[in-house]
VOBA-1610 file (N, C-alpha, C; in pm, whole numbers, padded with zeros to 5 digits, always signed):
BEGIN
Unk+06051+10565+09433Unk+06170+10650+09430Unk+06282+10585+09510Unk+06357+10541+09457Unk+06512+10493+09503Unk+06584+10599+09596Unk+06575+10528+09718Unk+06680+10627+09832Unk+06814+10711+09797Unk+06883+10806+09831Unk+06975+10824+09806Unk+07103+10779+09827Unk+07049+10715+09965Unk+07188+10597+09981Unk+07215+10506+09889Unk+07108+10413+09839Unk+07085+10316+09757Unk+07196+10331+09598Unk+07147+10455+09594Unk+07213+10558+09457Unk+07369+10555+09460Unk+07414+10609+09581Unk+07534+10595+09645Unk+07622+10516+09641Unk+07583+10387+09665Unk+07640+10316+09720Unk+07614+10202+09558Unk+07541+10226+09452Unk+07569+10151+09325Unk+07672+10240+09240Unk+07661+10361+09270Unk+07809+10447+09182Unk+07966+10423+09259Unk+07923+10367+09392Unk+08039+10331+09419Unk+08087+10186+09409Unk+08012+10139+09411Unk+08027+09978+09358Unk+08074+09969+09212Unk+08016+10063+09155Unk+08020+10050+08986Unk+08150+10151+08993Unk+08231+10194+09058Unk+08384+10290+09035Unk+08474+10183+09093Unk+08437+10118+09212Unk+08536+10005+09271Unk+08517+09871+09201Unk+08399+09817+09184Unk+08405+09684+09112Unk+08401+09581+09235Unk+08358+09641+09345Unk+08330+09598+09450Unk+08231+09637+09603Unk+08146+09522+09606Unk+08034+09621+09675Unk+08150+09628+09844Unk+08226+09543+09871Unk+08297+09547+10003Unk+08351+09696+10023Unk+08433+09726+09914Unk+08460+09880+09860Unk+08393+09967+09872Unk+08264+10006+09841Unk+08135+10041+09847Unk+08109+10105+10020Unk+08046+09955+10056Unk+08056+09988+10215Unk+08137+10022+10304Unk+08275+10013+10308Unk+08365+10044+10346Unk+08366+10202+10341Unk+08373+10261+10185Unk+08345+10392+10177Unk+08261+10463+10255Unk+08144+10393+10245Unk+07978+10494+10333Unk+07977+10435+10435Unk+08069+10369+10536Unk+08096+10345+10639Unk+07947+10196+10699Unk+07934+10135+10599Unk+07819+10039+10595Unk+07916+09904+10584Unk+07788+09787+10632Unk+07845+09652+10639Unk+07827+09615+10501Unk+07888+09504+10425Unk+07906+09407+10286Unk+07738+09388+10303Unk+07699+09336+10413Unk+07563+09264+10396Unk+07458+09427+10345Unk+07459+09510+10406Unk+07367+09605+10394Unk+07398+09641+10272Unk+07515+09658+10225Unk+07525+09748+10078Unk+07438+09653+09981Unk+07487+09494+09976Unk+07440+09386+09874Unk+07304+09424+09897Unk+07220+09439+09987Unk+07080+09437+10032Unk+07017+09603+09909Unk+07117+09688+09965Unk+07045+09837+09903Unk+07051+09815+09720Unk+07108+09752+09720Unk+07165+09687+09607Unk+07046+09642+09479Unk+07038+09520+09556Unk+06917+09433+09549Unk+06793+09499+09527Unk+06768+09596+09619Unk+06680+09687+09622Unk+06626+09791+09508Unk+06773+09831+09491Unk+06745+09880+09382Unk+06698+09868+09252Unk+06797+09732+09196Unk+06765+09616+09069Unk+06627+09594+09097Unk+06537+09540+09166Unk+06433+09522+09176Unk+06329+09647+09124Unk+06343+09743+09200Unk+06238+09868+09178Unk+06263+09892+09066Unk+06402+09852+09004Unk+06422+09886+08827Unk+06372+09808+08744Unk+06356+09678+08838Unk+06317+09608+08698Unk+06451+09530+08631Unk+06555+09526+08688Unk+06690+09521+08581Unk+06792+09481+08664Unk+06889+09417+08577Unk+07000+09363+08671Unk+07097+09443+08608Unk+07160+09508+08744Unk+07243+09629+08704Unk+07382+09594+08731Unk+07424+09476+08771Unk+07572+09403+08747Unk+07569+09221+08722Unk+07685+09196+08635Unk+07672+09075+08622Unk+07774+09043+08723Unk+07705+08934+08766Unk+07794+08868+08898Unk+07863+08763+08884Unk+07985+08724+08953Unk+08053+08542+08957Unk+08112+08565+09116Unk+08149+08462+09091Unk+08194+08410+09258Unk+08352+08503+09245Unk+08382+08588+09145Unk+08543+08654+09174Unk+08528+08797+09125Unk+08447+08813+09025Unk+08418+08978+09002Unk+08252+08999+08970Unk+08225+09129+08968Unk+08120+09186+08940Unk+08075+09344+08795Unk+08049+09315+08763Unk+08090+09425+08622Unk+07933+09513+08621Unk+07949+09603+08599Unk+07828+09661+08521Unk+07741+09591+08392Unk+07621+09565+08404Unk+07595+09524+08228Unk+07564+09692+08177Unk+07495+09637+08045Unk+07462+09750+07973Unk+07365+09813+08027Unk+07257+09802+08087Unk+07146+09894+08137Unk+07219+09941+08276Unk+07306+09897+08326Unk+07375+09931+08430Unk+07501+10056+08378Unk+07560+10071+08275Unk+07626+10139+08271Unk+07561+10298+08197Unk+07470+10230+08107Unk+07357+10365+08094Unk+07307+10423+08217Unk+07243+10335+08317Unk+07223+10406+08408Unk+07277+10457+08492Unk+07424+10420+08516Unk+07532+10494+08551Unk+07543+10646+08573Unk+07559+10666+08435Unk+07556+10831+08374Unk+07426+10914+08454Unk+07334+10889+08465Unk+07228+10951+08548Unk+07221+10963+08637Unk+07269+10834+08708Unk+07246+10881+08860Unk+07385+10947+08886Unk+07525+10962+08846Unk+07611+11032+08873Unk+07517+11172+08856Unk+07442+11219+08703Unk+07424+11362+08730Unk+07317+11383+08841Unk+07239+11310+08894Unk+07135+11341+08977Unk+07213+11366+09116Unk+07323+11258+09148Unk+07363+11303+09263Unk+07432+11418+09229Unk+07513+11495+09146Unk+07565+11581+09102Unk+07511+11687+09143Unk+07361+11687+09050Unk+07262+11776+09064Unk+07227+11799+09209Unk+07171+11713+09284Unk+07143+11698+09422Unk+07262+11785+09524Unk+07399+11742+09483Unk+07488+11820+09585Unk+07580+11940+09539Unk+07555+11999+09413Unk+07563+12128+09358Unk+07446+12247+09412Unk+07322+12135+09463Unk+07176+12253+09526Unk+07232+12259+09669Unk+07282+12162+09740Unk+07314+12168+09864Unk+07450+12255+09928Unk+07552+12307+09774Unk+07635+12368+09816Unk+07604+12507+09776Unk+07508+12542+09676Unk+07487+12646+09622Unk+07415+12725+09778Unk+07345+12627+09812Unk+07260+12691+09940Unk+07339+12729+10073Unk+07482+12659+10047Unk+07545+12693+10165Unk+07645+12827+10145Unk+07659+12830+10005Unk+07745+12922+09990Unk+07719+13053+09945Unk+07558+13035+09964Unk+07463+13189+10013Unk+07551+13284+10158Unk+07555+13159+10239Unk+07569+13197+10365Unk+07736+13200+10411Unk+07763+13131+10373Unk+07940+13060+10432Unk+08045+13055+10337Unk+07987+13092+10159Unk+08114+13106+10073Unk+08135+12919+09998Unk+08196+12955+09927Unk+08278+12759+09897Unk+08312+12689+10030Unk+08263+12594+10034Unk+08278+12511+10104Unk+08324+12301+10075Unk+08322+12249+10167Unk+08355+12112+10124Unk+08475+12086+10106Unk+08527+11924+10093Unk+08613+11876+10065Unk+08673+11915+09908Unk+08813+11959+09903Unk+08890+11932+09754Unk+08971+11844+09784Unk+08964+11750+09717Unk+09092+11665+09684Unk+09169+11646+09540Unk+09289+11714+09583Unk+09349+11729+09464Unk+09543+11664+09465Unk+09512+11571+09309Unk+09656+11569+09288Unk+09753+11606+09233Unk+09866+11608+09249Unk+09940+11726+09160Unk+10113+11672+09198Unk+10174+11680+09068Unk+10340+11672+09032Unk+10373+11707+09129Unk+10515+11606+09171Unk+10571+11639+09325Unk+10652+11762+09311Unk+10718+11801+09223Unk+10837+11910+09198Unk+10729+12038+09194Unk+10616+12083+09078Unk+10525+12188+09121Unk+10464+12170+09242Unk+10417+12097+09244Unk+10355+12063+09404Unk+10371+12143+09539Unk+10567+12064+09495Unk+10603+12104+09667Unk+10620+12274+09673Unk+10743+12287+09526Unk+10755+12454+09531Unk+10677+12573+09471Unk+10546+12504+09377Unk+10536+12619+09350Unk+10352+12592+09387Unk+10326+12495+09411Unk+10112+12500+09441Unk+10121+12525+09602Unk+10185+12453+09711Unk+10201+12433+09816Unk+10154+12602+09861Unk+10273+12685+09811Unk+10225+12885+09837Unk+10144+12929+09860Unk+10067+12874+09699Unk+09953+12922+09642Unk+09812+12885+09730Unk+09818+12720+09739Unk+09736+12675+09863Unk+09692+12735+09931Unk+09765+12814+10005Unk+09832+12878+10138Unk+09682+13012+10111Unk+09729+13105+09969Unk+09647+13219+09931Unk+09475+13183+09924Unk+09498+13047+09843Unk+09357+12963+09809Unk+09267+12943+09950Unk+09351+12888+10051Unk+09270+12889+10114Unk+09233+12958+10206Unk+09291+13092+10195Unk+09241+13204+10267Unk+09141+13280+10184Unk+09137+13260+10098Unk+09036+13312+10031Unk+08881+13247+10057Unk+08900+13111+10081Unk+08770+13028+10098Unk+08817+12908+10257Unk+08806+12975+10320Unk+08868+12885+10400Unk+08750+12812+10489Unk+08670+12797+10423Unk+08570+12666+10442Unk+08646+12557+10363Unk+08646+12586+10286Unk+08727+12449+10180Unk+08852+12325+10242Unk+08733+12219+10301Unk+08878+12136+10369Unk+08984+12077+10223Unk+09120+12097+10196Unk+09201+12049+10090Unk+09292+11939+10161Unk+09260+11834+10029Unk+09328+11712+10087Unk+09445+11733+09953Unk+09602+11694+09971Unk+09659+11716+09865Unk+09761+11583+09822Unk+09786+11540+09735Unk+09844+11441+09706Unk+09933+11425+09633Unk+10066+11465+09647Unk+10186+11479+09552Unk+10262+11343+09546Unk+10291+11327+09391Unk+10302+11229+09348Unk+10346+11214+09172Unk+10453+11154+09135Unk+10477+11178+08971Unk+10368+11071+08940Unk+10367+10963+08983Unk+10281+10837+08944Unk+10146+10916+08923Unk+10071+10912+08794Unk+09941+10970+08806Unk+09844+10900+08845Unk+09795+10943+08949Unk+09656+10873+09039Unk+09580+10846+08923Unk+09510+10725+08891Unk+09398+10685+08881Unk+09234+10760+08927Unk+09181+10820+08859Unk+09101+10924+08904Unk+08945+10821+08913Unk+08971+10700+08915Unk+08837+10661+08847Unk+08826+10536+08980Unk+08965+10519+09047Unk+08979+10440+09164Unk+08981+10483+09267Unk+09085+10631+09236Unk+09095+10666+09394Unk+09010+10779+09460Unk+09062+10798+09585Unk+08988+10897+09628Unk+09080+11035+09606Unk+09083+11109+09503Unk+09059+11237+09413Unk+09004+11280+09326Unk+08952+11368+09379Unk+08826+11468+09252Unk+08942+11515+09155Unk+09021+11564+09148Unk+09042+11649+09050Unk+09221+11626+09021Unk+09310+11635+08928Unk+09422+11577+08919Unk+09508+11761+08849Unk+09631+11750+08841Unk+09698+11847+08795Unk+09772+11768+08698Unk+09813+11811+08605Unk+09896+11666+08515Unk+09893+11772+08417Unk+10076+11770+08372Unk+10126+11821+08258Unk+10126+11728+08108Unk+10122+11769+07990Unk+10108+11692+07902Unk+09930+11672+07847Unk+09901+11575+07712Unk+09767+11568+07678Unk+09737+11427+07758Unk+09633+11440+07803Unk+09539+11282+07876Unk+09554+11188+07782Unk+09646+11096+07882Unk+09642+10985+07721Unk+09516+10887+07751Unk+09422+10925+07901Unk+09257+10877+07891Unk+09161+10986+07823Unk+09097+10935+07738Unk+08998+11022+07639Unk+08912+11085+07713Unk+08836+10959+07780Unk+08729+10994+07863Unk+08758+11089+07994Unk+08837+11110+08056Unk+08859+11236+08179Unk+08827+11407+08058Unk+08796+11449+08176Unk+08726+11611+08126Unk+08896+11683+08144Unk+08952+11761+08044Unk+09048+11825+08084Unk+09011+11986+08107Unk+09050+12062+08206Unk+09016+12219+08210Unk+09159+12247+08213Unk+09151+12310+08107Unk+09258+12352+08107Unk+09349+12497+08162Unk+09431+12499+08216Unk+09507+12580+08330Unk+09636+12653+08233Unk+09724+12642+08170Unk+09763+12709+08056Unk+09827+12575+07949Unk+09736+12605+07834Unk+09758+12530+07736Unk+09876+12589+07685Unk+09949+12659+07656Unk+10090+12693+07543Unk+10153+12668+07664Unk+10207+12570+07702Unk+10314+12533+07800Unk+10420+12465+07740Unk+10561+12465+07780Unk+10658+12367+07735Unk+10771+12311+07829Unk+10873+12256+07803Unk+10958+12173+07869Unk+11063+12273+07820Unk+11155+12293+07889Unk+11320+12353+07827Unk+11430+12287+07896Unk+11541+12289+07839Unk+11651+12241+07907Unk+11701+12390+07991Unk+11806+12347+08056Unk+11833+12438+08171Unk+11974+12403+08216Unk+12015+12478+08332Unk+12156+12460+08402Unk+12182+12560+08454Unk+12252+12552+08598Unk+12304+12628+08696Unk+12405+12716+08562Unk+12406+12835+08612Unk+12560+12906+08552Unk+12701+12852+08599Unk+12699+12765+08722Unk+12814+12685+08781Unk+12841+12616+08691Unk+12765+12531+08615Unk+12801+12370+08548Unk+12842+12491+08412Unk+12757+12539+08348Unk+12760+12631+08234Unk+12906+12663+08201Unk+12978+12777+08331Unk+13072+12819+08324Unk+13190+12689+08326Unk+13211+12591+08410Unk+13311+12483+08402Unk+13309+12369+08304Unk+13172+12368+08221Unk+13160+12276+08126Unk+13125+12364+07962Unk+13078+12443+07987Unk+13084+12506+07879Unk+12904+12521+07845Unk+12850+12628+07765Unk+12731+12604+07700Unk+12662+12588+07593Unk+12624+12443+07552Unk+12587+12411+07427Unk+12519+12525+07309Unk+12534+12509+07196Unk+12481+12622+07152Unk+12350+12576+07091Unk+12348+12459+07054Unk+12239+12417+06988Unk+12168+12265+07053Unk+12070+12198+07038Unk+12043+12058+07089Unk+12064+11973+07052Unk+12141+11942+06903Unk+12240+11790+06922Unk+12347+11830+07040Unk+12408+11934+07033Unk+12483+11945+07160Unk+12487+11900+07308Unk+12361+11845+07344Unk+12377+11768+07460Unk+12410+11691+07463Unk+12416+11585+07398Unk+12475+11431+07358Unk+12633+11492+07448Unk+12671+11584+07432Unk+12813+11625+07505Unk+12821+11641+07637Unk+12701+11659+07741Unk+12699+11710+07843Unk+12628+11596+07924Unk+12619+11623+08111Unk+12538+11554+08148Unk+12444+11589+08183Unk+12340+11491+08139Unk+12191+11501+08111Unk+12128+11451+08289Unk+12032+11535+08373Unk+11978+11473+08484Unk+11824+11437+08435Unk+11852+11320+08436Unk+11699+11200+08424Unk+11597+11208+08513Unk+11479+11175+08449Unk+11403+11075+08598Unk+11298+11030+08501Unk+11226+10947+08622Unk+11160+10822+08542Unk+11023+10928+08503Unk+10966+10872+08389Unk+10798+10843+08343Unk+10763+10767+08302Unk+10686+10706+08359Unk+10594+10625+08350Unk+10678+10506+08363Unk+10806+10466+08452Unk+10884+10369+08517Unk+10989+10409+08430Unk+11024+10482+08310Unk+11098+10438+08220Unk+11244+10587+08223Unk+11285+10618+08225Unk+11387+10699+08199Unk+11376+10821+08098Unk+11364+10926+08119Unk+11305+11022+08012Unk+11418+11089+07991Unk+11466+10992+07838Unk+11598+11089+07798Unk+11638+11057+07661Unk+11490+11096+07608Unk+11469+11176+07476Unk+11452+11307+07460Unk+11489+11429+07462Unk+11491+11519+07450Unk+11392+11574+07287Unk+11277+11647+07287Unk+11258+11679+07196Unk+11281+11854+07155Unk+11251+11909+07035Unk+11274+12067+07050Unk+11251+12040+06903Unk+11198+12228+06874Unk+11139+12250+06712Unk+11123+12385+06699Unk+11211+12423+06612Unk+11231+12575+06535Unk+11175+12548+06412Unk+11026+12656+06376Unk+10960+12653+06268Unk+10880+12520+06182Unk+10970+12492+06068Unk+10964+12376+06024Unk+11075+12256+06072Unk+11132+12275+06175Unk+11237+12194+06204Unk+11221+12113+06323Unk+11255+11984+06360Unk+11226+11910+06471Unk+11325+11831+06501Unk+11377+11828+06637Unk+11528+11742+06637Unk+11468+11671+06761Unk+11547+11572+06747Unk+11500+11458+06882Unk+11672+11415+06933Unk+11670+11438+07087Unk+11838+11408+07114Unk+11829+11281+07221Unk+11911+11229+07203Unk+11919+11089+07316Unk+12017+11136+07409Unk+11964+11126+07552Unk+12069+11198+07633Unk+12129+11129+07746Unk+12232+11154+07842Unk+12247+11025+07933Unk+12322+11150+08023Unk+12346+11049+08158Unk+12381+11135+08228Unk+12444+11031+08338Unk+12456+11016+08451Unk+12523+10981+08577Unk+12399+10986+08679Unk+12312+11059+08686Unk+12189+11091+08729Unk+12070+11067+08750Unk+12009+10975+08744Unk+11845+10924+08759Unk+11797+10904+08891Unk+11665+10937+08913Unk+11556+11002+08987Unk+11453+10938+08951Unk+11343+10901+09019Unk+11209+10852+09004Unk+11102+10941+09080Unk+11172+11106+09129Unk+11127+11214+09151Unk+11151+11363+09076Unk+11070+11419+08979Unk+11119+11522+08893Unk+11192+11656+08997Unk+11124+11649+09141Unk+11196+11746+09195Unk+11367+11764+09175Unk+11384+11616+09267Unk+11550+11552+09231Unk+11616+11628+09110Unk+11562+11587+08999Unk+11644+11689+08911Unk+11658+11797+08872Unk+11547+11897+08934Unk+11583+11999+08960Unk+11704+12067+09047Unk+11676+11973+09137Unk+11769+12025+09280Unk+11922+11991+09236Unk+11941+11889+09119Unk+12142+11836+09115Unk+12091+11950+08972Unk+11985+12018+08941Unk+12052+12117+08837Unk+12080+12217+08900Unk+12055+12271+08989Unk+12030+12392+09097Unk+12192+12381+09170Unk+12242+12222+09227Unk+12339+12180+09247Unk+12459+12193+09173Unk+12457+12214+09062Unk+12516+12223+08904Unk+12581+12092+08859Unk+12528+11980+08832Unk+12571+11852+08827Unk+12531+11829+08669Unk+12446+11943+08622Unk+12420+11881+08457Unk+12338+11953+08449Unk+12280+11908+08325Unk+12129+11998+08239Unk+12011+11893+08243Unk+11931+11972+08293Unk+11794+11933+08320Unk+11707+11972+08188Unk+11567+11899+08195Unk+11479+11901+08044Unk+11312+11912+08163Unk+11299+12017+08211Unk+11166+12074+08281Unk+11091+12167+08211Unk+10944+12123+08268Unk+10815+12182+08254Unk+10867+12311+08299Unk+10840+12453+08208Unk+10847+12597+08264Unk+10790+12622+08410Unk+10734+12563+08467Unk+10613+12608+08549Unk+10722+12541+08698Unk+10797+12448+08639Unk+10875+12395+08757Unk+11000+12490+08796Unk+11043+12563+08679Unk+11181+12622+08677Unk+11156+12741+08704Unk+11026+12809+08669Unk+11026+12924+08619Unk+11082+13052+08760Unk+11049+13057+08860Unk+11120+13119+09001Unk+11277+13097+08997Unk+11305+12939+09013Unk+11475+12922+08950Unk+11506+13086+08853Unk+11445+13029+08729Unk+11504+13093+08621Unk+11519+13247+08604Unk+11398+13296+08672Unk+11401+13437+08748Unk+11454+13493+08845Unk+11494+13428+08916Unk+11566+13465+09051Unk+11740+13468+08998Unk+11763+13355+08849Unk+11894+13360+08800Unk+11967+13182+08874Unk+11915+13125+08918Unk+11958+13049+08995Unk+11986+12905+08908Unk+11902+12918+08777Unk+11940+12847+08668Unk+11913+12912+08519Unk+11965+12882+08407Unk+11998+12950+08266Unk+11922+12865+08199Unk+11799+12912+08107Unk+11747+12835+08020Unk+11863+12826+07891Unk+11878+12732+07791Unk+11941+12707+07663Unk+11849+12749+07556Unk+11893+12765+07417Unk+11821+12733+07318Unk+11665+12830+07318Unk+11713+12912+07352Unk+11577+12995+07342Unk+11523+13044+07211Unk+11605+12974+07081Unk+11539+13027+06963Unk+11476+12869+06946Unk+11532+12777+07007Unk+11428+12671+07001Unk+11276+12659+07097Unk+11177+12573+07097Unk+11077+12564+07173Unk+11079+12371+07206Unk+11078+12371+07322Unk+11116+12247+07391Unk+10934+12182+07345Unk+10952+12008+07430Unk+10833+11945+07398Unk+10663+12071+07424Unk+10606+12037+07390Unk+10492+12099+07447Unk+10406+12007+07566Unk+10369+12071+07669Unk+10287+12022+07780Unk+10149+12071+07797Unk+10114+12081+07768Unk+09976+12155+07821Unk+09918+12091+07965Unk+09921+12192+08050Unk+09912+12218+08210Unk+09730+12219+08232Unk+09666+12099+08315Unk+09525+12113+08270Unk+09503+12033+08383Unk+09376+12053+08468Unk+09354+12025+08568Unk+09231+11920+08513Unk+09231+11809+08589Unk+09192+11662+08526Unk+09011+11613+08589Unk+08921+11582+08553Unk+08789+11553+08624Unk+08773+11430+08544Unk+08761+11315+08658Unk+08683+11165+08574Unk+08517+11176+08467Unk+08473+11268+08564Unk+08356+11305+08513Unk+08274+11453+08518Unk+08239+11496+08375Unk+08186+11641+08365Unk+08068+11680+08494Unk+08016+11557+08519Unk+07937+11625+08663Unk+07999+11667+08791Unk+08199+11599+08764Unk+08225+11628+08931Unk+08305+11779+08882Unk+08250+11831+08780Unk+08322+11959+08776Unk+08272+12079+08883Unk+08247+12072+08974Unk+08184+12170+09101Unk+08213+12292+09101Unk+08166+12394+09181Unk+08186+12538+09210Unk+08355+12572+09221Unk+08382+12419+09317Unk+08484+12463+09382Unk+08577+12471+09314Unk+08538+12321+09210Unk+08699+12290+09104Unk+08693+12433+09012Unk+08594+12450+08996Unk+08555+12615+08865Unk+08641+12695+08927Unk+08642+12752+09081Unk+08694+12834+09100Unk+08807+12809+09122Unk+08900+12703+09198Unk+09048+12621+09126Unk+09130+12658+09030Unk+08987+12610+08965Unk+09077+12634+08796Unk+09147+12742+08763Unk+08989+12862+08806Unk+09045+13020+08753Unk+09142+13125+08842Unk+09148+13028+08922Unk+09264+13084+09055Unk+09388+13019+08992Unk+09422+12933+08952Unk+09568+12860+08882Unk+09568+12904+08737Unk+09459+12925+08658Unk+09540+12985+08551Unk+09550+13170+08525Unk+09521+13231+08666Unk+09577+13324+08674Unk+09677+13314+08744Unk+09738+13242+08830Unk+09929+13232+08923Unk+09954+13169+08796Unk+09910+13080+08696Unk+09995+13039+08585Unk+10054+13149+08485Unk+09927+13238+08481Unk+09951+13335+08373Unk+10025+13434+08389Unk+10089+13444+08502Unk+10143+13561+08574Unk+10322+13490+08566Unk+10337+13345+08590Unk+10469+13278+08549Unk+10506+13276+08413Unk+10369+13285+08289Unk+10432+13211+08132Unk+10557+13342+08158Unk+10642+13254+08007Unk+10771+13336+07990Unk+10679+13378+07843
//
């Protein structure tokens, strides 16, 4: 029977692509991890990475066996929390990442409720537009608007009928006027920011059978989605946001959605797992705690 460290410390080698990585993590030397290593391949019978003097890869009996020992340790620390949370409730580390603009104003609150509810639960949080890498870094679980353009991550989804709308202070509205339809922005200024490095100022929108795509520009770019909230809030132009970012704005009156017989891009709002075993108690209960504060914002 293969130790559990041993186990450990090849799923982390096999996520980093490095046993230095590895030890570093479980707080072990390069020499001891290579050793548990070794150890293991042997009692298997099998060489569970191919090696060179610059990288190290999984082979094939290594990546089959992959999948197992993720669910065994899975299995193993789903019994160890189930048993604690007889006594003490959810417990453990969450680490979670999530859009800097929802993030800051509208999860940050919620946090606040979350973790009074379970306040064993240490939360590590990581705001950020750049989407973490779930398969490198250290986060369990991701927030990310839009469909996974990775196949393989588990999506749970948090409210699927989500969309993007354009928007604007009643300040800019009233001194510039308000478009009536969405070629009409091409007239106005548009506040940008980057995805995925690039400038997001295609505007999409679709009534029924109809679909218009607008190219938009502005004076304005950001490589933070908050930013453009705040120069729309500012009244400097029209913004193109996720509902979930505006939606307090838009209720409180503090900005005017457009085009409400149109329906902006679609997003679907879905909380992200590299793998169906790291779906835990805790992320379960996550989930169903955000898509009820979600369900309580749809318009």
């Amino acid at each position: 029977m293969s130790s559990i460290l041993d186990l450990e410390i090849f799923v982390r080698t096999a996520d980093s692509g490095s046993i230095s990585a590895a030890a570093r993590a479980l707080e072990l030397t390069p020499a001891a991890a290579s050793i548990a290593l070794k150890r293991l391949e042997t009692r298997l019978g099998i060489r569970l990475f191919a090696r060179s003097t610059r990288s190290m890869r999984l082979t094939e009996e290594g990546r089959r066996y992959l999948e197992s020992v993720r669910l065994a340790l899975a299995t193993l620390a789903e019994g160890e929390q189930a048993l604690k949370q007889q006594t003490e409730g959810l417990s453990g580390v969450l680490q979670l990442a999530a859009p800097s603009d929802f993030g800051r104003n509208v999860l940050l609150p919620w946090l606040d409720d979350f973790k009074r509810e379970h306040p064993h639960i240490q939360l590590q949080l990581l705001l950020n537009d750049r989407h973490a890498d779930l398969f490198r870094e250290t986060v369990d679980v991701a927030l990310r608007f839009g469909v996974p353009s990775d196949s393989t991550l588990v999506a749970l989804p948090i409210l699927p009928e989500h969309r993007r709308m354009a928007c604007a202070s009643p300040a800019y509205l009233e001194r510039h006027g308000t478009p009536q339809n969405p070629a009409e922005l091409s007239e106005h200024s548009a506040l940008l920011y980057l995805r995925n490095g690039r400038p997001y100022n295609t505007w999409r929108f679709h009534r029924e059978d109809e679909t218009v795509e607008v190219e938009v520009s502005g004076d304005y770019l950001s490589d933070d989605g908050e930013v453009a909230r705040r120069w729309a809030l500012a009244g400097h132009g029209i913004t193109y946001k996720a509902w979930l970012d505006v939606a307090e704005d838009v209720r409180a009156g503090r900005l005017l959605t457009l085009f409400d017989d149109w329906h902006g891009e679609s997003v679907p709002f879905n909380l992200l797992c590299p793998h169906r075993v790291q779906v835990s108690e805790r992320v379960k209960v996550l989930q169903a705690f955000l898509r009820e504060r979600c369900e309580a914002l749809r318009r």
